[in-house]
BAMAR-998984 format. One record per residue (C-alpha): residue in one letter; x, y, z. Coordinates in nm, 2 decimals, decimal comma. Layout:
# residues N
> type / east / north / up
> A / X / Y / Z
...
# end
This chain:
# residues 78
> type / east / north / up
> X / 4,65 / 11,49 / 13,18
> X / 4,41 / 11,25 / 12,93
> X / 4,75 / 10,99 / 12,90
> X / 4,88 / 10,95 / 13,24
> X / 4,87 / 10,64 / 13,43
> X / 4,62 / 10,67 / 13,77
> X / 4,80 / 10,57 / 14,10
> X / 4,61 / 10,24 / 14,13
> X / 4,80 / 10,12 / 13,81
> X / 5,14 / 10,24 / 13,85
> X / 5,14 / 10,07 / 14,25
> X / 5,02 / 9,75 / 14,05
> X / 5,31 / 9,82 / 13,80
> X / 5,54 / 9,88 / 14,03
> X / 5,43 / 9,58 / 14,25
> X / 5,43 / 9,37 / 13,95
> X / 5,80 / 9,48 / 13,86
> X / 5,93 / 9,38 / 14,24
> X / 5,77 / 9,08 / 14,25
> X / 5,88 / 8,95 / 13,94
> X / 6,26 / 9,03 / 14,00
> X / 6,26 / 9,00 / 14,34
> X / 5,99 / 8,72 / 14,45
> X / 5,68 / 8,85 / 14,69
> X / 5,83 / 8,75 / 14,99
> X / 6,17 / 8,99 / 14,88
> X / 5,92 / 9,25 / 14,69
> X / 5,71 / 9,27 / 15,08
> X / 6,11 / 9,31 / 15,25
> X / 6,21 / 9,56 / 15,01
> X / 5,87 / 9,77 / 15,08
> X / 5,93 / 9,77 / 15,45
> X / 6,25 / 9,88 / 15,43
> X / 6,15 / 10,15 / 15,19
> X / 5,93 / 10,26 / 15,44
> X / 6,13 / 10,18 / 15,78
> X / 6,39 / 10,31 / 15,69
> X / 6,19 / 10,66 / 15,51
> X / 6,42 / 10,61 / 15,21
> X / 6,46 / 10,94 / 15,01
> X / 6,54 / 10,83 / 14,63
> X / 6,68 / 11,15 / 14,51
> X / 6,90 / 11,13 / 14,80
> X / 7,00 / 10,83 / 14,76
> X / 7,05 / 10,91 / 14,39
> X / 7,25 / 11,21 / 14,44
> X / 7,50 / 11,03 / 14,67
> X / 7,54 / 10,76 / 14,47
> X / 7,60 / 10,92 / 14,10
> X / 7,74 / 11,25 / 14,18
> X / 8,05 / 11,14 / 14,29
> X / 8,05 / 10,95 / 13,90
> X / 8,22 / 11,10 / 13,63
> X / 8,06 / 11,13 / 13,38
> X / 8,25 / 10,83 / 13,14
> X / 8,19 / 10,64 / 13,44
> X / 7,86 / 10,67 / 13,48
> X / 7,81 / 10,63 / 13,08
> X / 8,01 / 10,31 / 13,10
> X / 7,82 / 10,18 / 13,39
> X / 7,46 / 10,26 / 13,23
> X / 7,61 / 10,05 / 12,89
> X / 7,67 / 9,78 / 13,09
> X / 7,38 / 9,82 / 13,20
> X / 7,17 / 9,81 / 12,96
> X / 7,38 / 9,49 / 12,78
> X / 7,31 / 9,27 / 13,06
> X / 6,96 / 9,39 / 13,07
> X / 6,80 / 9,43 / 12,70
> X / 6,47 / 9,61 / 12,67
> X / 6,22 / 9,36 / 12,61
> X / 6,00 / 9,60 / 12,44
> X / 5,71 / 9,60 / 12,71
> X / 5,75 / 10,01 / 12,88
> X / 5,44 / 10,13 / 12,91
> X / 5,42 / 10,52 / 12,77
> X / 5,41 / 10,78 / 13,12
> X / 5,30 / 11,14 / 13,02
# end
């Protein structure tokens, strides 16, 4: 896997993503409730989309993406 990112850089991604939307003091909060409260994503994820339809869901993720342009700064995951 010569083009993946190692886990050192994606927690430092990740870490740099939180703090920068939420502040360090929110971005430490947000951990410890991650962890408290042994969030599951893809369950979360699942009972929050699936009861979408699907225009709903495509409206949602075009609003989306118009209040939140991509900057042009993704880093390439393979």
């Amino acid at each position: 896997m010569g083009n993946s990112i190692n886990t050192v850089d994606i927690l430092n991604s990740g870490m740099q993503c939180l703090t920068e939307k939420l502040g360090i003091v929110d971005a430490e909060r947000f951990i410890s409730v991650i962890i408290r409260e042994q969030f599951d994503y893809t369950k979360w994820q699942r009972s929050h989309f699936d009861g979408m339809s699907p225009e709903a869901f495509n409206e949602a993720a075009a609003e989306y993406a118009k209040e939140h342009p991509y900057k042009g700064n993704a880093k390439v995951v393979l």
